[in-house]
C-alpha positions in Angstrom: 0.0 0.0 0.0 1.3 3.7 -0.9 2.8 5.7 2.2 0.2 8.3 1.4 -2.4 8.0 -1.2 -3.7 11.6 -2.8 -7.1 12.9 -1.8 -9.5 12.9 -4.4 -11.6 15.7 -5.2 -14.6 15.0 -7.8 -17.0 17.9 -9.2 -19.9 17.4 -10.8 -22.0 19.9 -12.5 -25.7 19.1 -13.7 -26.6 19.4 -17.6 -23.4 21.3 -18.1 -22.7 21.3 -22.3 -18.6 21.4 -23.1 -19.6 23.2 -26.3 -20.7 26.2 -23.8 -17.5 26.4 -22.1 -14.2 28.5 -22.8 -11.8 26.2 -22.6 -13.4 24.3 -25.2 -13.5 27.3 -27.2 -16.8 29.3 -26.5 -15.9 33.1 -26.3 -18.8 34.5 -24.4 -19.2 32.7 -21.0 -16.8 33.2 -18.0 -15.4 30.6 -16.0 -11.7 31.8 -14.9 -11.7 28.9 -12.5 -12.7 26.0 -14.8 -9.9 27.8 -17.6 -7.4 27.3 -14.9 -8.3 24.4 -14.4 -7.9 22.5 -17.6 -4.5 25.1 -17.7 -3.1 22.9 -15.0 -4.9 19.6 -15.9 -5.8 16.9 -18.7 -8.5 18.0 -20.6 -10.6 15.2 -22.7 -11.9 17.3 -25.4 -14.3 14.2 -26.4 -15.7 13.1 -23.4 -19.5 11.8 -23.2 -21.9 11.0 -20.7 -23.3 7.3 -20.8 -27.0 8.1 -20.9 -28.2 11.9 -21.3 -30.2 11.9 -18.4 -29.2 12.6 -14.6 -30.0 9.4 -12.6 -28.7 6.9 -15.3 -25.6 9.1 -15.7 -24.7 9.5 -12.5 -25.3 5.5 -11.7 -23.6 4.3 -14.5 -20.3 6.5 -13.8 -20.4 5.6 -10.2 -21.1 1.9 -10.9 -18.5 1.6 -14.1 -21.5 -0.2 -15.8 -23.9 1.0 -18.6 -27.4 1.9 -17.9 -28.9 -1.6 -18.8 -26.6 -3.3 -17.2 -28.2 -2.3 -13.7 -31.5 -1.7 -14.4 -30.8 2.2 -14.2 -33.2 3.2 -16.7 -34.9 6.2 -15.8 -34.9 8.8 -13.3 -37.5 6.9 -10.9 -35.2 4.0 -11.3 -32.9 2.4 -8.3 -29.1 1.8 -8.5 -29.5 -1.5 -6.7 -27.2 -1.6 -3.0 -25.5 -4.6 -4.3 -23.8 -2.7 -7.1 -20.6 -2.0 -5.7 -19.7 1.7 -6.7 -16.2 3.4 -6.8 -16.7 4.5 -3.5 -16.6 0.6 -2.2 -13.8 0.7 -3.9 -12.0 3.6 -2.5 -13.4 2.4 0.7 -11.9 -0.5 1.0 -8.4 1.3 -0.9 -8.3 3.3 3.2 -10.1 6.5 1.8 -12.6 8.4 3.9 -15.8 8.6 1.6 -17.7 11.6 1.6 -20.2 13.1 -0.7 -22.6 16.5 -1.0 -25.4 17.5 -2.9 -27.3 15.8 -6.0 -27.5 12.2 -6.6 -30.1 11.4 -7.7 -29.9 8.4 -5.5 -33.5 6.5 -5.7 -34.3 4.1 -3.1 -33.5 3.0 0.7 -30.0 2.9 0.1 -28.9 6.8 0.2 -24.9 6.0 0.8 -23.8 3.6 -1.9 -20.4 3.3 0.1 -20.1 6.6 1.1 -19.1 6.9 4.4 -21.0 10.6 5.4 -23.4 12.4 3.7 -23.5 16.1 4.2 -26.8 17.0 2.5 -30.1 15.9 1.5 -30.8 15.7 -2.5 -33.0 18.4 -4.5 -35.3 15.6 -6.0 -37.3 12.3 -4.9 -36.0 9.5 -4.0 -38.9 7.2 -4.7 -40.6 6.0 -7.9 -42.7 8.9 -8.6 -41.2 10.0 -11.2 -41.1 6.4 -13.2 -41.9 6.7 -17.0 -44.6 5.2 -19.0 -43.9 3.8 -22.5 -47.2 1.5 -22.7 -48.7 5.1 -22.9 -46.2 7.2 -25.2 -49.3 9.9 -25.8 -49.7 10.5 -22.6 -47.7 13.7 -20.8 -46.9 13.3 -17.1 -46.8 16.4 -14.8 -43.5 16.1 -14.1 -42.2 16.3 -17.5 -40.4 19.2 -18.6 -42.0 21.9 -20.2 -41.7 25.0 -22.0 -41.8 27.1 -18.9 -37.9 27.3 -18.4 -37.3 29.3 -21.6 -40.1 31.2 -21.9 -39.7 32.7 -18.2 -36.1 32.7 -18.5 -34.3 35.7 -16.7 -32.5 36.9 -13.4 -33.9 36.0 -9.9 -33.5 37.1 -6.4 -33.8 33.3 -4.9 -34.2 30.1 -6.3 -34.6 26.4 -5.4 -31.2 25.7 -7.2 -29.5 28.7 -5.4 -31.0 27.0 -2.5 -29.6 24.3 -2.6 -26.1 24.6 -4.2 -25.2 27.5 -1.9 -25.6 24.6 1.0 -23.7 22.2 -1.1 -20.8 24.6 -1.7 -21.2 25.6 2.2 -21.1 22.2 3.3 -18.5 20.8 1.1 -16.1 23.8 2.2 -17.0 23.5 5.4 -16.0 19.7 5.5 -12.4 20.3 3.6 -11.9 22.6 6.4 -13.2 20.2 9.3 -10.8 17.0 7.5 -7.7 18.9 7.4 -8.1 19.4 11.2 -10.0 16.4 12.9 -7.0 13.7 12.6 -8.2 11.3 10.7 -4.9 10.0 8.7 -7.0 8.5 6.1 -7.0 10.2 2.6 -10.4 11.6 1.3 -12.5 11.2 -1.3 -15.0 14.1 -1.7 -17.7 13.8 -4.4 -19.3 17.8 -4.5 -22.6 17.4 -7.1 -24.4 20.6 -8.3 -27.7 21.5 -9.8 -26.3 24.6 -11.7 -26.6 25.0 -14.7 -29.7 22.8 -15.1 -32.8 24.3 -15.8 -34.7 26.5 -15.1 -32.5 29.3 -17.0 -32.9 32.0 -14.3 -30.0 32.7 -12.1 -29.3 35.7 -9.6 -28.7 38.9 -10.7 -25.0 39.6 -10.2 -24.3 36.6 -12.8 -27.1 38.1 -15.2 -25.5 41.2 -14.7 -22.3 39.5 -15.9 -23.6 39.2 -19.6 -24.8 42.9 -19.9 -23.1 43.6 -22.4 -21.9 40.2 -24.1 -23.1 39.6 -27.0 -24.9 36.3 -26.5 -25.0 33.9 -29.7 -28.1 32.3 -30.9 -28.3 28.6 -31.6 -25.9 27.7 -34.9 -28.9 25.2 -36.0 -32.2 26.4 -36.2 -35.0 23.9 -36.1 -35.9 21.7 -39.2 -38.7 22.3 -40.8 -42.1 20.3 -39.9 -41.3 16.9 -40.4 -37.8 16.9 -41.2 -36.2 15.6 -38.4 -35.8 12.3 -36.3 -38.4 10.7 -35.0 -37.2 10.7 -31.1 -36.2 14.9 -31.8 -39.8 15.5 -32.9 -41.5 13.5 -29.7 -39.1 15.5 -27.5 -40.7 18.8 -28.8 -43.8 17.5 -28.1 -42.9 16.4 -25.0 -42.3 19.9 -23.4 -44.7 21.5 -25.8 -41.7 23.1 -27.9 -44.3 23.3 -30.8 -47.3 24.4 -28.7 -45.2 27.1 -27.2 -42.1 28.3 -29.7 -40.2 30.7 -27.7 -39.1 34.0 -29.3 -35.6 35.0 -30.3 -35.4 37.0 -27.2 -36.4 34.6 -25.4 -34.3 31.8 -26.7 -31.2 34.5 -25.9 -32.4 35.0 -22.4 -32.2 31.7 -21.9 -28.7 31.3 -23.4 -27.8 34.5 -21.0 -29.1 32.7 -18.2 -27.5 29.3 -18.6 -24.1 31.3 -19.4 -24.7 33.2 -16.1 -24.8 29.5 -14.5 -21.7 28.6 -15.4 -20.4 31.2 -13.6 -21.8 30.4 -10.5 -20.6 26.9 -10.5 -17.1 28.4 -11.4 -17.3 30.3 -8.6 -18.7 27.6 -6.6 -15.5 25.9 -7.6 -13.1 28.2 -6.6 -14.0 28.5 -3.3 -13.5 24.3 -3.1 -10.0 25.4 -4.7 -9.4 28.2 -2.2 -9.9 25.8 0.6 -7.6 23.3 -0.8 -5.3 25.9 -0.6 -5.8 27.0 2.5 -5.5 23.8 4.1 -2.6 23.2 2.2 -4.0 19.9 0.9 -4.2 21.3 -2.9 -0.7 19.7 -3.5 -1.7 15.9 -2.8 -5.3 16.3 -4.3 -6.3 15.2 -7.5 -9.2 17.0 -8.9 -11.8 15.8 -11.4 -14.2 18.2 -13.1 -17.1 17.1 -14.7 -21.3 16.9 -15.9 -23.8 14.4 -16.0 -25.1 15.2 -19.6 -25.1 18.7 -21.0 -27.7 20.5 -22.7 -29.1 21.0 -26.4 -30.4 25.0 -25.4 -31.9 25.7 -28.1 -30.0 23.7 -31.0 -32.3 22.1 -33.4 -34.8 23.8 -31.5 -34.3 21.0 -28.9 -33.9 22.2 -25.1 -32.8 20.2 -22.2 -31.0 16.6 -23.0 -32.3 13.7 -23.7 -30.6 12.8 -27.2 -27.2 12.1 -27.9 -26.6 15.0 -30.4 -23.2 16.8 -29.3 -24.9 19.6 -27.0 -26.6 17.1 -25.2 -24.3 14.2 -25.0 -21.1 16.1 -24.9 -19.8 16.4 -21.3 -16.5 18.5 -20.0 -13.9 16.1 -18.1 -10.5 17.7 -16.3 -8.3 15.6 -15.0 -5.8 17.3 -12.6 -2.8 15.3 -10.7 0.1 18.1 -9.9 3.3 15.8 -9.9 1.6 12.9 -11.5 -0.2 14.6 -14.9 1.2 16.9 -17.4 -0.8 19.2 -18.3 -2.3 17.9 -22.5 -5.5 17.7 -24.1 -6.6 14.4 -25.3 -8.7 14.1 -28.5 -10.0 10.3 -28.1 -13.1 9.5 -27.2 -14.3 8.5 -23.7 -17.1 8.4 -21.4 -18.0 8.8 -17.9 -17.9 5.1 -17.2 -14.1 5.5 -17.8 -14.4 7.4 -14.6 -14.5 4.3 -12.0 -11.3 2.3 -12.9 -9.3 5.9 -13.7 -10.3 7.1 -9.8 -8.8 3.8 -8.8 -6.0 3.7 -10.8 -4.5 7.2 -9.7 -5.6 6.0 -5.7 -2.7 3.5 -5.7 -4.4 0.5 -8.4 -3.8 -2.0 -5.3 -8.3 -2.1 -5.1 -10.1 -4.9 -4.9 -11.1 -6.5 -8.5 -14.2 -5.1 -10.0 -17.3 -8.2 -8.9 -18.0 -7.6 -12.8 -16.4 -6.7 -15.5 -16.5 -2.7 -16.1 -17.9 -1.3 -19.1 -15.2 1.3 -18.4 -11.2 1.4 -18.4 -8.9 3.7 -17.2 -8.2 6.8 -18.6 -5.0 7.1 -17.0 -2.7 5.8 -19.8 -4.4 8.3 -21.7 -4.4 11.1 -19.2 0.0 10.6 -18.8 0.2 10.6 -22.8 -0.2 7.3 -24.2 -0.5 6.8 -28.1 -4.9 7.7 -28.4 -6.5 4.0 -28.8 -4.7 2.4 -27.0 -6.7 2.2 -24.1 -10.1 1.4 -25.2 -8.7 -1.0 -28.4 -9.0 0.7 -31.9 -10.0 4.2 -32.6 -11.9 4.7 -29.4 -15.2 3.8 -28.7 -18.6 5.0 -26.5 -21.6 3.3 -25.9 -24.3 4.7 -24.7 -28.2 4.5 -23.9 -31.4 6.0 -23.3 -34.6 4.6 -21.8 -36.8 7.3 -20.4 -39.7 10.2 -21.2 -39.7 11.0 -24.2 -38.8 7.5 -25.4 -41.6 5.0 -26.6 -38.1 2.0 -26.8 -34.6 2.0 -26.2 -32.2 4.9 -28.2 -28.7 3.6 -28.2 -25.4 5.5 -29.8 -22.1 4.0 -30.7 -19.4 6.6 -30.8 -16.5 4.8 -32.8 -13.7 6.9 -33.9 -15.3 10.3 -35.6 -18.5 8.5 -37.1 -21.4 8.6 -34.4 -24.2 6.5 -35.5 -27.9 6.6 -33.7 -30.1 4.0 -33.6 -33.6 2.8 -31.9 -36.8 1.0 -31.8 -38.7 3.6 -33.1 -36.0 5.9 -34.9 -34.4 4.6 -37.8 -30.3 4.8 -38.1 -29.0 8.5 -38.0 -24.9 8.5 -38.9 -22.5 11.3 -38.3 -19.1 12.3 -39.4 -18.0 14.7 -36.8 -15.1 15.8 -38.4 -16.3 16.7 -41.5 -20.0 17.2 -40.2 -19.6 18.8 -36.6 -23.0 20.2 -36.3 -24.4 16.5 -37.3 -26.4 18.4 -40.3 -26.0 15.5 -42.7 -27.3 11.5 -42.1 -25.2 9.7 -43.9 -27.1 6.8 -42.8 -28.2 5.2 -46.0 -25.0 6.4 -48.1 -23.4 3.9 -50.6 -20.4 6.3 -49.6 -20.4 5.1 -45.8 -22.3 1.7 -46.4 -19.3 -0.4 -44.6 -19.3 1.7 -41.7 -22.8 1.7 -41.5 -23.3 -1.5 -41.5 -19.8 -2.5 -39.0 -21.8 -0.1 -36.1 -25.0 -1.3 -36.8 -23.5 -5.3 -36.1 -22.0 -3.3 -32.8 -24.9 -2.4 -31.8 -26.7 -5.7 -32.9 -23.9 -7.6 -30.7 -24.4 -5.7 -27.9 -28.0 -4.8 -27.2 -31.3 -6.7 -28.2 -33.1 -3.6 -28.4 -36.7 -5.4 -28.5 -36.1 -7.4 -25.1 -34.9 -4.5 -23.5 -38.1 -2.4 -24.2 -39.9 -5.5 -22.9 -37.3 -5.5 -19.7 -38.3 -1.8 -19.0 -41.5 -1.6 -19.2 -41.5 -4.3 -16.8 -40.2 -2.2 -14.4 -42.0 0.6 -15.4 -45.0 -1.3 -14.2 -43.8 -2.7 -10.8 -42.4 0.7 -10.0 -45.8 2.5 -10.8 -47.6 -0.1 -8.7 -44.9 0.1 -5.7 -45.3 3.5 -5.6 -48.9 4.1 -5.7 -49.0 1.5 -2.8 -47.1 3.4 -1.2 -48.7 6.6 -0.9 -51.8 4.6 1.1 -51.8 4.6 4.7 -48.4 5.5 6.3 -45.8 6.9 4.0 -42.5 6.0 4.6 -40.1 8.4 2.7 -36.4 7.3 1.5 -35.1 11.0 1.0 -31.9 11.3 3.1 -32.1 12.9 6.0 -29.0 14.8 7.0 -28.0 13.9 10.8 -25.9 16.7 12.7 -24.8 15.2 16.4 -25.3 18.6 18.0 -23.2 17.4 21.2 -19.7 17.4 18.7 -20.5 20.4 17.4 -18.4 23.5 18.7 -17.8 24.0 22.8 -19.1 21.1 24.6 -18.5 20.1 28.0 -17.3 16.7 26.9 -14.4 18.6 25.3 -11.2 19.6 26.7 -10.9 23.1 28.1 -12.3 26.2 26.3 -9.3 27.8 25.4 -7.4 24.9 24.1 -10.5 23.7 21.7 -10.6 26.8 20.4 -7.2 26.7 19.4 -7.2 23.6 17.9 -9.8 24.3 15.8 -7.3 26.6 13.8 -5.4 24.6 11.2 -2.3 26.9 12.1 -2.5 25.9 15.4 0.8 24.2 16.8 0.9 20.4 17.9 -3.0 20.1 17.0 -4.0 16.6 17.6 -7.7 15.8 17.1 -10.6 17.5 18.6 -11.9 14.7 21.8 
């Protein structure tokens, strides 16, 4: 076992798009912190989430599995407590597991190996909020709507602000309380925001931020009636996109918002960084920045995420090691799911083996410059999945080299060239041009997925989770939403503790010959 094994830091934004940010080239929105950042780190400039939606995201990365693989299918859906995560593994690697804000965790089990828990999540954790694809035509109230753009603007307060300001509050205060309470072990802290998901309103020093920016529109406008994908067009219906077309002002105040966002969470972020610093543990931390999914906002007049077109599948991924990674960008594609054996890799490698085979591998050779293919065997590959609202059957991607190709039970094949085709403008699928790559990713995703027992598999679960719940809400209800304990008798001066003066001073990291507060 290493001497001393580096803390780990891991930062997750919500519905964060890396075309949005600067240091993937975007020249309106301001985020010094994330830009120095990726200065200092390994940037993957092609990094994707595993299913463009926040619960399956989030389990899959945690669990190194896809979606299907654990029944995570939805956001009402569980990540079973017999999935070992990352954090068992870090666990059982001697760290000290600690995590803050959203999870997204759905379910009795509210830990999935982490050791403390700081706050309570910003959505259910029951299976309210489980899709219905026996009746595709019919809208559920807590679908997303229209709403977010066409009230998009500055606010004073808002249930997001809410609630990151505690996550950031609580996730400082805890870098703070580990650098002084004695505990040898490393840590790994796993800080999840809300920002910059919708709704696009954000406070008004951030608004104020893009006064005078000029904020671009969408670079694809919607198709005309008709001319797009199947799964695009039930989307727009979904949130009533048709119903209620938002005007170019609006569209832009939306932008403006989401941009302003960005900001916060950057400056959320620094003040993680400042207390790094501060407690001089900056030096043996490594630092992983990161989203679930991003957002289309606007593009293809599409809002939200849900698809696997660039803005919505896209996800930002910094990787920074001071003294173990160089500082490069990396141009091969990877996914979240890469995130489990990398974390465990740069935490010493000596873990426990994986109970089943990862759908991930580490990023690592990758991150310390590694010829790009290497790792993940050819030109570089992502799978990925979707299986909730807005769905009527499964909508899988395979991401294999620069071609992207899109494929489902109810959307015929859609195949990109993203190098010659960035904006994903033109289907090749079809082409006697592209007819061999066509067809070698459609036998990938033939090999991998039986698309028509899968649909069968979720709506099975769509209909035991439906029943469960409406069970549940007769008689006594007993909720699953973590409940955040604070032991008020260890909390500051106590009687139990040694005398005033000297807990006082051992509460001050500069304090000489601190031990651990008794």
């Amino acid at each position: 076992m290493p001497e001393q094994r580096p803390n780990i830091l891991l930062v997750q934004a919500d519905q964060m798009a890396a075309p949005a940010l600067p240091f993937h080239g975007h020249t309106v929105v301001q985020a010094p912190h994330l830009t120095r950042l990726a200065e200092r780190g390994v940037v993957f400039d092609k990094a994707y989430c595993n299913s463009p939606i926040c619960a399956p995201s989030r389990f899959s990365m945690l669990s190194g599995l896809l979606p299907s693989a654990i029944g995570a299918y939805d956001n009402a859906a569980e990540l079973p407590a017999a999935v070992p995560t990352v954090t068992h593994h870090l666990r059982l690697m001697g760290y000290r597991t600690v995590v803050a804000g959203k999870m997204h965790f759905v379910g009795p089990d509210q830990l999935h190996g982490f050791e403390e828990r700081l706050t309570t999540d910003i959505y259910p954790a029951d299976f309210g909020w489980t899709p219905n694809w026996e009746r595709p035509d019919e809208r559920q109230d807590y679908y997303h709507t229209m709403a977010s753009v066409l009230e998009a603007g500055p606010c004073a307060r808002s249930m997001q602000l809410d609630f990151d300001d505690e996550v950031a509050y609580q996730s400082v205060r805890k870098i703070y309380d580990l650098a002084r309470d004695g505990d040898p072990r490393p840590f790994f802290l796993y800080v999840s925001f809300t920002h910059p998901h919708d709704p696009y309103t954000i406070s008004r020093p951030y608004w104020d931020l893009y006064e005078d920016a000029e904020i671009d529109p969408p670079a694809v406008p919607a198709p005309p009636a008709g001319a797009d994908d199947p799964h695009s067009r039930r989307l727009r219906w979904v949130y009533r996109a048709d119903e209620d077309p938002p005007s170019e002002a609006q569209v832009l105040a939306a932008r403006r918002a989401y941009y302003g966002c960005i900001s916060y969470v950057d400056d959320r972020l620094g003040e993680l960084l400042e207390a790094l610093e501060v407690t001089g543990a900056s030096e043996n931390t490594i630092i992983v920045f990161t989203s679930d999914h991003g957002d289309m906002l606007g593009e293809r007049g599409l809002w939200y995420k849900m698809h696997f077109f660039e803005w919505a599948a896209r996800v930002p991924l910094i990787v920074s090691a001071p003294g173990r990674l160089t500082p490069r960008r990396v141009g091969q594609n990877v996914s979240l799911v890469d995130l489990f054996p990398t974390l465990t890799d740069l935490a010493g490698g000596d873990g426990p083996e994986p109970a089943t085979a990862l759908d991930g591998q580490s990023l690592v050779p990758l991150a310390e410059g590694a010829a790009e293919g290497a790792p993940h065997g050819g030109p570089g590959a992502v799978l990925s999945e979707y299986l909730s609202e807005g769905a009527a059957g499964p909508l899988v991607m395979v991401l294999r080299g620069r071609h992207k190709y899109i494929v489902g039970v109810d959307s015929p094949p859609q195949l990109f060239d993203l190098e010659a085709d960035p904006q994903e403008l033109s289907n090749l699928a079809g082409s006697a041009e592209t007819a061999d790559i066509e067809a070698a990713l459609a036998a990938e995703v033939a090999a991998r997925w039986d698309l028509e027992g899968l649909r069968a598999q979720v709506i099975e679960s769509q209909r035991r989770r439906r029943l469960t719940f409406e069970a549940g809400l007769q008689g006594c209800n007993r909720s699953w939403d973590f409940q955040p304990m604070t032991d008020a008798a260890r909390l500051y001066a106590r009687n139990t503790s040694r005398i005033l003066g000297d807990l006082e001073g051992r509460a001050r990291l500069d304090y000489p010959d601190a031990g651990p507060l008794r």
